[in-house]
N, C-alpha and C positions, 0 to 999 in steps of 0.2 A: 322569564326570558332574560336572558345575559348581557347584560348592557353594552351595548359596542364601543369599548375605547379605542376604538384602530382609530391613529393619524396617520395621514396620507403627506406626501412629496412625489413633485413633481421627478418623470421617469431620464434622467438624462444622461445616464451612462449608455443607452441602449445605440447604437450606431447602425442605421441601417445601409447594407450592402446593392450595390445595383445587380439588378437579375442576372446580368451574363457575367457577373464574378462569382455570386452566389455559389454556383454548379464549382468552379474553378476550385475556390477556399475548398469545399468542402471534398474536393477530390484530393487536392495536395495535400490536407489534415488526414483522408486517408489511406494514401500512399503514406506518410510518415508512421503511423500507426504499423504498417502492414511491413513494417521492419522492424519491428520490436520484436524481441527476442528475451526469454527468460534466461537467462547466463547464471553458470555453478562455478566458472571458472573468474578470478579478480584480478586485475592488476592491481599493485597498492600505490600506484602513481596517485597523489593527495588532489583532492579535488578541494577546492576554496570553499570555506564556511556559507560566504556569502551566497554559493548559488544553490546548495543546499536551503538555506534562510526561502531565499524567492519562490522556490519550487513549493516550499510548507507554506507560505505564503498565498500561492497560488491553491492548496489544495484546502485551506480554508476560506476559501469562496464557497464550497460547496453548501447545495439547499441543505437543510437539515428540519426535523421536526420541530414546529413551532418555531424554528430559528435559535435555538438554544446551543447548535453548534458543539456537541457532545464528544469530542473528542481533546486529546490532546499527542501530541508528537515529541520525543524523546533524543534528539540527534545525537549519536555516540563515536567518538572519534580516539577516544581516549584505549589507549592500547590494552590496560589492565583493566577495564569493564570490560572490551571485547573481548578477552581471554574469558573472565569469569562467565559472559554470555554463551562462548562457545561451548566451557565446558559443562555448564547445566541444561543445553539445547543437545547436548550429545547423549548426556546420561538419558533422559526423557525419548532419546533417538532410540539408542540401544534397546529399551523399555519394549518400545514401540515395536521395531521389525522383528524385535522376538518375542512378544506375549498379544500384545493389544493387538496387532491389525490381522485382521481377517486375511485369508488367502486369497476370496476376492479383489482385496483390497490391493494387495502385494501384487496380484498378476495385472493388475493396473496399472501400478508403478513402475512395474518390470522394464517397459520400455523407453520411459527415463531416465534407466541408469540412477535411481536416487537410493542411497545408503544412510547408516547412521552417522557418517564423517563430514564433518561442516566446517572444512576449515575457510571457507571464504568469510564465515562469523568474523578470522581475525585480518584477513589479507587485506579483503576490502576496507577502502579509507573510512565509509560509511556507515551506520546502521542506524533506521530508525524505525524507532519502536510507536508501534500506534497503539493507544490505549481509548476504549470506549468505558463513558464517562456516566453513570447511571441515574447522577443526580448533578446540576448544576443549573443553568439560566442564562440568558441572554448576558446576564453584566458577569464579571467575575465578584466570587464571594458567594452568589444565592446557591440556595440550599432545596432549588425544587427537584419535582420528577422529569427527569428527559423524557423526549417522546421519540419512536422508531429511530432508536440508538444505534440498532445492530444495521438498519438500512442506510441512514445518514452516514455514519463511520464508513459504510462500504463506499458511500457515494465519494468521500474525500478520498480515501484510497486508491481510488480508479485516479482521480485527477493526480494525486501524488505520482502515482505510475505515468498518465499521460506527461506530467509536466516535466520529470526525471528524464525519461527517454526524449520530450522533445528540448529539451539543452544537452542532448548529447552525452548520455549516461545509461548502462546498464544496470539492472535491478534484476531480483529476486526478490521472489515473495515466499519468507520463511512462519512456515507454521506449524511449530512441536507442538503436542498436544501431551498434557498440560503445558499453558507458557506463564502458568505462576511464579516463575523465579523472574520473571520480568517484572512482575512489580516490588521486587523485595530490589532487586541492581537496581531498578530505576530509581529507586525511590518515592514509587505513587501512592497516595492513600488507596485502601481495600473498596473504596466503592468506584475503583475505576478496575476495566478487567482487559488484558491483554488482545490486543482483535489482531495484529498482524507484528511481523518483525521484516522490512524490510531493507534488504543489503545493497548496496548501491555503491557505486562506482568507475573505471572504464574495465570495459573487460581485458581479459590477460590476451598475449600474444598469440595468434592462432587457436585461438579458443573455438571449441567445435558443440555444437547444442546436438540433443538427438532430435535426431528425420524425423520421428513420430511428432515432437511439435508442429513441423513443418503442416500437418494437417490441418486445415482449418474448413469449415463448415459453411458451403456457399450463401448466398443469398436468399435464394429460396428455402436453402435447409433451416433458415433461422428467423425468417420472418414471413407474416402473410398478411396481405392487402387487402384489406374489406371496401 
C-alpha cells in the first residue's frame, strides 16, 4: 500500500454565489463565449505585453495530471521570429494541400476558405506557441513523467482561448502538421512537442469569418441528461 503524503489546506479561494445570480453569471459567460469567432484576417494594431502575460497567467490555472502543469507558452512579438514562423508553417502548408491531406479532408476544409497562405503568422501583433511538456513536476527542474499531457495542455488551451477573447481579442488556432520547426524558433528542448500555435490579436477592418462557422450544434445535439 502507498503511503499517503497528501497535506491538506484549508479551501478559500472558493467564493460561493447566491442562486438567482448563479443562472445570471453563467448566462452572461455564455453569451460572451457565443461571440467568439475564429478570425484569418489581423490587425497589427500592438496589443500590450501585459495583457497577453494575464491571459497565460490565467490559462495556467488550468487542472492538469497529477498537477504537474505540463505545458509551457512561447509569446512571440518579435517581427523576424514571425517571419521565420510564417515561412516554415507555409512550406509544411504547401506539403500538406498538395500530398498529405486526404480529399475528405480537403472537402471539409472547403468551406472555410483555408489555403496554404498564412500571413496573419506576421500581421498579427501575437503569436503564442503552446508546447506540451512530456516530462517535468510540480517544481521547475524535476525530471519526472507527466501524466494526461495531451488532455491537460488541451484543458489550458481552452482557458487561453476563453481568456484572449474575454479581454477583447481575436485568436486563431494554428495547427501545421508537422509543427517541428517550432521547437527549433522557439528554442525548447526535444522532450517538449508542439500542441498548438496560437495567433492573437484585434481583428482587421471589416473582417468577414465564413457562414459555415456560424453553425453551431444545439443543446440537445451535444449533450444528454441522465
Amino acid at each position: 500500500m502507498i503511503e499517503d503524503k497528501a497535506e491538506y489546506v484549508p479551501l478559500t479561494s472558493f467564493e460561493r454565489i447566491e442562486p438567482n445570480d448563479m443562472q445570471a453569471q453563467a448566462v452572461a459567460l455564455r453569451d460572451v463565449l457565443l461571440k467568439r469567432r475564429t478570425i484569418r484576417d489581423f490587425s497589427n494594431e500592438p496589443v500590450p505585453r501585459e495583457l497577453i502575460e494575464t491571459c497565460i497567467e490565467a490559462a495556467g490555472t488550468a487542472p492538469s495530471g497529477a498537477n504537474h502543469q505540463p505545458w509551457h507558452f512561447v509569446a512571440i512579438s518579435d517581427p523576424d521570429i514571425k517571419r521565420k514562423i510564417r515561412e516554415a508553417a507555409e512550406e509544411e502548408e504547401r506539403e500538406f494541400y498538395a500530398t498529405r491531406a486526404s480529399d475528405e479532408w480537403l472537402e471539409a476544409l472547403a468551406p472555410l476558405g483555408t489555403d496554404d497562405r498564412k500571413p496573419f503568422l506576421e500581421t498579427a501583433p501575437w503569436l503564442i506557441a503552446v508546447f506540451a511538456q512530456r516530462r517535468g513536476g510540480v517544481e521547475i527542474g524535476m525530471d519526472k513523467k507527466n501524466y494526461y499531457v495531451t488532455e491537460s495542455v488541451g484543458l489550458a488551451t481552452g482557458m487561453l482561448i476563453t481568456a484572449l477573447h474575454s479581454a477583447g481579442l481575436g485568436t486563431l488556432t494554428h495547427t501545421p502538421a508537422p509543427m517541428g520547426f517550432l521547437t527549433d524558433i522557439c528554442q525548447r528542448p526535444k522532450t517538449e512537442k508542439p500542441f498548438v500555435l496560437m495567433v492573437v490579436g484585434y481583428p482587421a477592418e471589416n473582417v468577414k469569418v465564413p457562414a459555415h462557422a456560424l453553425i453551431k450544434k444545439s443543446l440537445s445535439d451535444i449533450s444528454t441528461f441522465l
